[in-house]
N, C-alpha and C positions, 0 to 999 in steps of 0.2 A: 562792409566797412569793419574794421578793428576797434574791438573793444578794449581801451584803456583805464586800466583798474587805477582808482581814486585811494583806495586803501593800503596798506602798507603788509606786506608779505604775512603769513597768519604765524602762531607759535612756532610751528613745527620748521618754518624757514626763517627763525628768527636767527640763529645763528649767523646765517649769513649777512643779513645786516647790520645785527648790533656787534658782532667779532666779540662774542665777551674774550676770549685768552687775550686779545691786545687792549678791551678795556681794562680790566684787571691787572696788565702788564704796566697800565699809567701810575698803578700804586707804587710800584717798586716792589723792593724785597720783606713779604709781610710774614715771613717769619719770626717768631716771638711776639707779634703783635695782636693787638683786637682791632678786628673792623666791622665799626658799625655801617649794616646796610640800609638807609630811612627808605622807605615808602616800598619797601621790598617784595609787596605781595604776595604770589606765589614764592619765591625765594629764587628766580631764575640766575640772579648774580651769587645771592649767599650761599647757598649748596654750593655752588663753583667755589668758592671764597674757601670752605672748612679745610682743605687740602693743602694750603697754602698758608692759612695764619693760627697765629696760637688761638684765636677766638672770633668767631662769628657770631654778633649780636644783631638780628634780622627785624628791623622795627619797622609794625606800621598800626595804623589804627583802627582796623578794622581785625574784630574779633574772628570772624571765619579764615583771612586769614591767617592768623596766625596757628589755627586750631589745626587748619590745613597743613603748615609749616611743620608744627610739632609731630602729629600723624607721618610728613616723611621724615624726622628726623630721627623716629624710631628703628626704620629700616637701614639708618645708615649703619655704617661696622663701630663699634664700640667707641671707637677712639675720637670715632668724628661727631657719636650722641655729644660726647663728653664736651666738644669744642663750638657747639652750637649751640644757641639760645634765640627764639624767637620772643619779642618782648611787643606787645602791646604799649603805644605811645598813647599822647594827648597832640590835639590840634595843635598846639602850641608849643608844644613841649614833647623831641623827642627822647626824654625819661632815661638821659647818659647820668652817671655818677661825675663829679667832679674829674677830667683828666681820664675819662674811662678809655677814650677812643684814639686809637691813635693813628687809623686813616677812617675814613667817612663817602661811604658812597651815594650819591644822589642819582638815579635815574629815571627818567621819565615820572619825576612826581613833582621836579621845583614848583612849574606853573601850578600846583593844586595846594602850596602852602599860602596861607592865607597868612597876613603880617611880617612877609618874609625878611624884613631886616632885625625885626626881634626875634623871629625865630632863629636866625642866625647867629644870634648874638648868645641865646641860650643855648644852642649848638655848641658852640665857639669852648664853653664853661664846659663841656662834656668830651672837651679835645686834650691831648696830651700837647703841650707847647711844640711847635715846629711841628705838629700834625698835617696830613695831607687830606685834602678835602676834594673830589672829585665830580665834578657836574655835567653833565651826559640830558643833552633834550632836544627834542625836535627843533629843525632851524624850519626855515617860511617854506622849501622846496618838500620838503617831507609830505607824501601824499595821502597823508591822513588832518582831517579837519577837527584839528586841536583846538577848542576854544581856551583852553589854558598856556597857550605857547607862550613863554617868555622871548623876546628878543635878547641875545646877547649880548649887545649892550648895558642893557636894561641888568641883567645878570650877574656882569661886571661891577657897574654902578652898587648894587645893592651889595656885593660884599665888600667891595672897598668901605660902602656905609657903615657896614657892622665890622669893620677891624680888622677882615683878612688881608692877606696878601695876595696877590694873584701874579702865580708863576708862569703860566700859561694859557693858554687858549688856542683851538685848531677846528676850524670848519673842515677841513681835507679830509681828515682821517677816518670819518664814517661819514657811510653816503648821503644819510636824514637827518643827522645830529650833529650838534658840537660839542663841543667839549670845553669845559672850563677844569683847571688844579690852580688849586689857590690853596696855602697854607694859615693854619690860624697864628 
């Protein structure tokens, strides 16, 4: 009989399911801009990102990552050390300046934010007005067993709570995730 993998494809075929060039394409045009990337870990979206925007600020809370972060941000070519910034957050607070950010990536970390309509809300203070805010997370068919999945509604709900707008939303566009853009 055939064995059917429970797990979800490993790093190295990550590409093929997360499509970062068409998630990142949901920004728009992020020249001249800073985008911060939260829960960014290794940096698989914010390296992508440095080519594209005036600044990549790659937040998450854990110290190794970021140590990891900075370590490949030395091998980048000059121009790209210069436009990257990996930043160590707080649980609660990811540690934007007032209006610092002017698109906002969230992937695969909503479910692991603990207080998520205040964190939102402090988010929200770290956005440049008409900021785009982007949410990328496992829906129910995704064959990895997330105990942190949020439902999209659920998702919905809480930023309507904390003040955004919500432009859109598309289960189609990637095979294990949805997508939320909502604007602050």
């Amino acid at each position: 009989s055939k064995v059917v993998s429970t797990r979800l494809p490993q790093q190295q075929g990550r590409d093929i399911w997360q499509k970062p060039d068409l998630v990142i394409a949901l920004l728009g045009d992020l020249e001249g801009k800073t985008v911060a990337d939260i829960g960014a870990g290794a940096g698989y979206f914010a390296f992508r990102l440095v080519p594209k925007a005036k600044k990549v600020i790659a937040i998450d809370i854990e110290k190794n990552f970021i140590r990891f972060m900075d370590s490949i941000r030395m091998k980048l070519p000059l121009p790209y050390q210069q436009r990257f910034e990996a930043r160590l957050a707080r649980l609660n607070d990811p540690c934007l300046t007032s209006g610092e950010a002017d698109a906002v990536i969230i992937v695969n970390t909503y479910g692991y934010i603990e207080n998520r309509v205040a964190y939102l809300k402090t988010l929200a203070q770290g956005m440049a007005s008409g900021a785009r805010l982007l949410i990328i997370d496992f829906k129910g068919n995704a064959p990895s067993p997330d105990p942190y999945r949020v439902d999209l509604r659920r998702v919905k709900s809480e930023l309507t709570e904390a003040g955004f707008s919500i432009g859109k939303t598309d289960v189609q566009l990637l095979d294990y995730q949805y997508v939320v853009i909502a604007t602050k």
